[in-house]
N, C-alpha and C positions, 0 to 999 in steps of 0.2 A: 494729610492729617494735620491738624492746626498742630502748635506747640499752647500749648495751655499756662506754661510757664511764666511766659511773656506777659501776664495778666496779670494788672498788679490791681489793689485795692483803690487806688486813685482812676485809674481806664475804668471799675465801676462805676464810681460816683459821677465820673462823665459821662456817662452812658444814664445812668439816673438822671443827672440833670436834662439831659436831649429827651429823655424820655417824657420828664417834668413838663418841657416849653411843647411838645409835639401832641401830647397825649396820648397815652395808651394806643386806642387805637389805628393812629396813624402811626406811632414808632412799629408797633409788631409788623402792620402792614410794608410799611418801607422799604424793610428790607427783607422781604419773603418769608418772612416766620410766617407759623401757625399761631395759633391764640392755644398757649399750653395751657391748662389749668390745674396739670397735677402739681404741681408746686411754684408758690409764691417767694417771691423776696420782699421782707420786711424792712424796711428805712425807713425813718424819724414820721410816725406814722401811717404811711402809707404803704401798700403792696404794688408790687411790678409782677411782669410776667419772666421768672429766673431765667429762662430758654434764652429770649431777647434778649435781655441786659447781659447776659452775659459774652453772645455772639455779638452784638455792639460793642463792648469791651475790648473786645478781641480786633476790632475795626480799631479803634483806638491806639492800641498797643503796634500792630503790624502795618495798619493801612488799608487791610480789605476786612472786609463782615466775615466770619463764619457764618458758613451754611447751614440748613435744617441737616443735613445730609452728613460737615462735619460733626458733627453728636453724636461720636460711636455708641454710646451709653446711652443714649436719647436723652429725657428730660433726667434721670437718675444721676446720668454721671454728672447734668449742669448743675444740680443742685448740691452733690457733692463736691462741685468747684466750688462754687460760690458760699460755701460755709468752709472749707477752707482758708479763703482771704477773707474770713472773719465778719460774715453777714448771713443774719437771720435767714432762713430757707423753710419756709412750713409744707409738707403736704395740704392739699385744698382738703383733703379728707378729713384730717385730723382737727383744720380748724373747723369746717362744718361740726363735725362730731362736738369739738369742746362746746363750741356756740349753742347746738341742740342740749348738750350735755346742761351748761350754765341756765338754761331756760326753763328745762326740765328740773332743774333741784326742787326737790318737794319741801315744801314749808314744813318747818318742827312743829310738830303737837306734841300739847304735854297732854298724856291720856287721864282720863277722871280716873280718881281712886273708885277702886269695887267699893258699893254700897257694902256695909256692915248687918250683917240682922240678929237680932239677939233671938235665942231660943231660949223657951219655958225649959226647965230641966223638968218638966212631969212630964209631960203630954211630946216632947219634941220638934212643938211646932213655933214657928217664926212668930216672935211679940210684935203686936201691933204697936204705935209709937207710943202709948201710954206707958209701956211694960207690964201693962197687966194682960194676962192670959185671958181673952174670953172662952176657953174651954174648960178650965180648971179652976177658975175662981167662979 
């Protein structure tokens, strides 16, 4: 069982940069990760896969990779590491959601005022726009 401890916010941002020069899909592949997607890590615009950058990190700090295998918590407890030492962590859920959410805002209408109708006080029916009753006059 890794020591998690040992993982300081600097073995992220190295692990971000190898991530950076390798690209995604060759860092997760590398070193035997899965391609997670329940949660992202957010740095200086971009998303990482949290699982990876974090068991890279961990290469960093001691000298071997964590495993998919070390991740007693699976993808939960990485992402509860990594906000921790103080980096953005999304669920992929929540940002689809906001993204469908911001897309879906319905435009403001200002609704028409109810038309007004003026009624004869004889007869009780709606004036035409003259105001004169054609039933009563």
């Amino acid at each position: 069982m890794p020591d998690w401890n040992l993982v300081t916010p600097a073995h992220v941002l190295s692990a971000l940069e190898m991530c950076d020069r390798l690209g995604s899909r060759d860092f997760v592949s590398r070193y035997g990760y899965r391609n997670a997607h329940a949660y992202r890590l957010w740095h200086r615009g971009a998303e990482y896969d949290a699982t990876a950058i974090l068991g890279v990190a961990y290469l960093h700090a001691t000298g071997q990779p964590a495993t998919w295998e070390d991740f007693a918590d699976g993808q939960d407890g990485a992402a509860k590491l990594m906000t921790e030492l103080g980096f953005d962590v999304v669920m992929e859920e929540q940002s689809v959601a906001t993204t469908r959410a911001r897309a879906a805002t319905p435009v403001k209408r200002v609704a028409k005022p109810e038309r007004v109708f003026k009624i004869c006080p004889q007869c009780q029916m709606a004036l035409p726009s003259t105001g004169i009753c054609d039933n009563c006059d």
